[in-house]
ZAMARGU-4260 file (C-alpha; in steps of 0.2 Angstrom, whole numbers, plus 5000, padded with zeros to 4 digits):
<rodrens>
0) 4989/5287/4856 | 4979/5283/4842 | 4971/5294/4827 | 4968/5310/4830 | 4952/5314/4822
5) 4949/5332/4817 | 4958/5340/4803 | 4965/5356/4801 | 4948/5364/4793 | 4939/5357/4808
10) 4951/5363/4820 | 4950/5379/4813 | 4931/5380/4813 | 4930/5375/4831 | 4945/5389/4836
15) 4933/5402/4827 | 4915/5396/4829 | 4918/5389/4849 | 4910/5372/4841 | 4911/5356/4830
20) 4898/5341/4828 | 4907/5326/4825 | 4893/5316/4814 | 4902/5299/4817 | 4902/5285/4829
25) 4911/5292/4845 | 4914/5274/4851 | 4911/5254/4844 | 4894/5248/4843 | 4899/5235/4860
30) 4907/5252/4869 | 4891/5260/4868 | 4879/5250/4870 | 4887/5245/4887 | 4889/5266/4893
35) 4869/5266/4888 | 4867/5252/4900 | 4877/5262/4914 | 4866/5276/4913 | 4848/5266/4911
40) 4858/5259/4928 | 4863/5275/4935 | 4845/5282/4930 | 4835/5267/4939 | 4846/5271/4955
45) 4843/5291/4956 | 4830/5290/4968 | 4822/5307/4970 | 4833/5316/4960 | 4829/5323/4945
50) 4834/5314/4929 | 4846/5330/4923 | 4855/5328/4940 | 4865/5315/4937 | 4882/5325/4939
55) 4898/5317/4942 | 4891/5298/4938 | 4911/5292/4937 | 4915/5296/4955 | 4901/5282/4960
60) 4905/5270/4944 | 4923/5270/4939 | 4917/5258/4925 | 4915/5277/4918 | 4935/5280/4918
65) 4937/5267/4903 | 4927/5277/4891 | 4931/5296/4898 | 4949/5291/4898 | 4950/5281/4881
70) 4959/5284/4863 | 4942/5285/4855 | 4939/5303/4866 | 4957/5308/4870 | 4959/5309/4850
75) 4945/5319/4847 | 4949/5330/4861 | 4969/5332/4858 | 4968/5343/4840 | 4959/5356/4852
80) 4966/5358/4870 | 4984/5351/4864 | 4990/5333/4872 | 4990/5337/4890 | 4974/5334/4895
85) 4965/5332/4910 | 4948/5324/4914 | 4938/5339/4922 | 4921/5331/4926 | 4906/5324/4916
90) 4888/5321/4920 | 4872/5311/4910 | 4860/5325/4908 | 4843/5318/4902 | 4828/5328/4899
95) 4811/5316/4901 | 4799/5315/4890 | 4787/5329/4890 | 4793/5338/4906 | 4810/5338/4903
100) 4816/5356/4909 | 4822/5369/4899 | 4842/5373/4900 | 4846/5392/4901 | 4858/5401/4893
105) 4875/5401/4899 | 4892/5398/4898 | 4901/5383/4908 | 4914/5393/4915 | 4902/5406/4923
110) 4898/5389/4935 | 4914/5387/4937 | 4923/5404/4940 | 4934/5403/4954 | 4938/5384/4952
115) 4951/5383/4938 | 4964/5397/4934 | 4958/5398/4916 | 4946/5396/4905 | 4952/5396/4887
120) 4957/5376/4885 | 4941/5367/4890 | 4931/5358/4880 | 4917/5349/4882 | 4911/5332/4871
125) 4894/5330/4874 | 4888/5313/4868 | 4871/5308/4863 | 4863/5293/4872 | 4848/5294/4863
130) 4843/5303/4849 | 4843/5322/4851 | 4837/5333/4839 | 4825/5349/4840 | 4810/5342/4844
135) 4815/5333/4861 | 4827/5350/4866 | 4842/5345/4858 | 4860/5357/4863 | 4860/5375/4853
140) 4875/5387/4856 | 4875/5404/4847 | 4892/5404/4836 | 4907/5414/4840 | 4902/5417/4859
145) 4918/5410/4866 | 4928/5426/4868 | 4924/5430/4884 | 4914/5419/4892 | 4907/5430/4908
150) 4892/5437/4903 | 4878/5446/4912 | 4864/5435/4923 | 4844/5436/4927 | 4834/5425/4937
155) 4824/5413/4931 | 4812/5400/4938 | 4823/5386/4944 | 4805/5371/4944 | 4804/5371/4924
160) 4823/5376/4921 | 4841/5365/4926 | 4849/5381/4934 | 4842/5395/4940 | 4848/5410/4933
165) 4852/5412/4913 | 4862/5424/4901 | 4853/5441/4898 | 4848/5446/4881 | 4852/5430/4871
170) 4849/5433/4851 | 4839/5415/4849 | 4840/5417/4831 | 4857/5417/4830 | 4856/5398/4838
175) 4862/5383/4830 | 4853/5366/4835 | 4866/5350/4838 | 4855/5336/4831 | 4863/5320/4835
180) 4861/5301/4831 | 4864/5289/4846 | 4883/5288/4845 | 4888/5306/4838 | 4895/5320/4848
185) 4898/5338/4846 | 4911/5347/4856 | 4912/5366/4862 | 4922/5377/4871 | 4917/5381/4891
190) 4915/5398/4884 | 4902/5396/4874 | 4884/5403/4877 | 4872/5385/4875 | 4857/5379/4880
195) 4842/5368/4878 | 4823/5370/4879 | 4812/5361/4887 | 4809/5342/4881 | 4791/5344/4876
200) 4792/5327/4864 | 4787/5310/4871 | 4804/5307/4866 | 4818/5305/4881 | 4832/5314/4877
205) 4848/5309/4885 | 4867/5314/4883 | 4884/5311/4892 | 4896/5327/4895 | 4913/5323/4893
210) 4922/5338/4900 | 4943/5340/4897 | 4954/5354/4901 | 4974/5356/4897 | 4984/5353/4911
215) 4992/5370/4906 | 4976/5376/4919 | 4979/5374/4936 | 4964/5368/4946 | 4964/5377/4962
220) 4960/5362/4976 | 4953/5374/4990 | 4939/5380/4976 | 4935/5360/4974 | 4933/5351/4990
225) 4929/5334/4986 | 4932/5337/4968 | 4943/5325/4958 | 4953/5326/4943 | 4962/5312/4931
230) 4978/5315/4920 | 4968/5308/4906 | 4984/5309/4895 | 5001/5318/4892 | 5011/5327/4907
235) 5004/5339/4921 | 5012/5357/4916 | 5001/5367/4930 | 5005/5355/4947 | 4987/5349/4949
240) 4980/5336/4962 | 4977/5322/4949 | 4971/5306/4958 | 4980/5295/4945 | 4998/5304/4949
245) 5009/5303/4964 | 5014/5318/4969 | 5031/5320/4975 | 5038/5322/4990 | 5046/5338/4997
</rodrens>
């Protein structure tokens, strides 16, 4: 356990706002310069996948686990799901330069409906590799959004966006832009409506999603075949099938 590293004002802001950008270094200089260096790895490896398809990268590099499970997240994480936390996935999601596609509207836990028993105590720490900022299609969220979290869908065309289907009737002016320096992080709630246009700059735009739910949530194994979780820290209050902890015998 080290430093936790939101205070009461920031816990508070995230609680009613769904969000947080946390405008300091996430890890050291050495920590990150070396996860850069997985992902430029991961990238050149992809083959005919698209660049914003690198999901799961930690089940094929467990090099990934050091960071994911470390201090320097856990104690950003902790203020807002509570200390029993486990790792629920992450993913290096990198828009190209200019054709880079867009990320629809939506809400994480409308992808993941079904899979977990709740919604309400998942965050995700989204990481910038590069710099992201407007211009190259940097994160927005629309404040407050994180009430509900199962909003109504339309297609959409799945060549120049990531999914293909995205939240109906989205109030864009209400969308606030998570611009980031290599090495800052925001965090927001799976709830939350977010996206991202299209990457139009000649400027890559890369980020690592860190994602962490409380073990208070029960992850429902039949709804996530192949799927694996860690106990990242604290004790597992729901019975889940972590692959760090033995489960007893009956």
């Amino acid at each position: 356990m080290g430093q936790l590293k939101l205070n009461e004002q920031e816990i508070q802001f995230y609680k009613e706002q769904g969000y947080s950008i946390y405008k300091k270094p996430l890890f050291s200089a050495e920590k990150q310069a070396e996860l850069t260096a997985i992902f430029e790895e991961q990238l050149a490896l992809k083959g005919s996948k698209l660049s914003d398809e690198l999901d799961t990268p930690h089940f094929r590099d467990e090099r990934l686990l050091e960071f994911l499970l470390s201090d320097d997240v856990l104690d950003l994480v902790e203020p807002i799901i509570g200390p029993n936390i486990g790792l629920w996935s992450s993913h290096f999601i990198c828009k190209d330069p200019l054709v880079g596609r867009a990320t629809p509207w939506h809400e994480d836990s409308a992808y993941w409906n079904g899979r977990l028993d709740r919604f309400d105590s998942i965050v995700t720490v989204w990481l910038a590799i590069d710099r992201s900022w407007k211009e190259n299609g940097c994160m927005r969220v629309i404040p407050g959004t994180h009430e509900n979290g199962f909003s109504e869908y339309e297609n959409v065309d799945g060549a120049s966006n990531t999914f293909g289907t995205q939240i109906k009737n989205v109030d864009e002016s209400k969308a606030v832009y998570f611009e980031l320096q290599p090495g800052e992080c925001s965090l927001h709630d799976s709830r939350i409506m977010h996206g991202a246009a299209a990457n139009t700059s000649e400027y890559r735009r890369c980020g690592y999603t860190m994602r962490y739910f409380s073990t208070e949530a029960k992850v429902l194994p039949e709804k996530n075949p192949g799927h694996k979780i860690w106990l990242a820290r604290g004790k597992d209050i729901a019975g889940n099938p972590f692959v760090n902890v033995s489960t007893p015998s009956h």
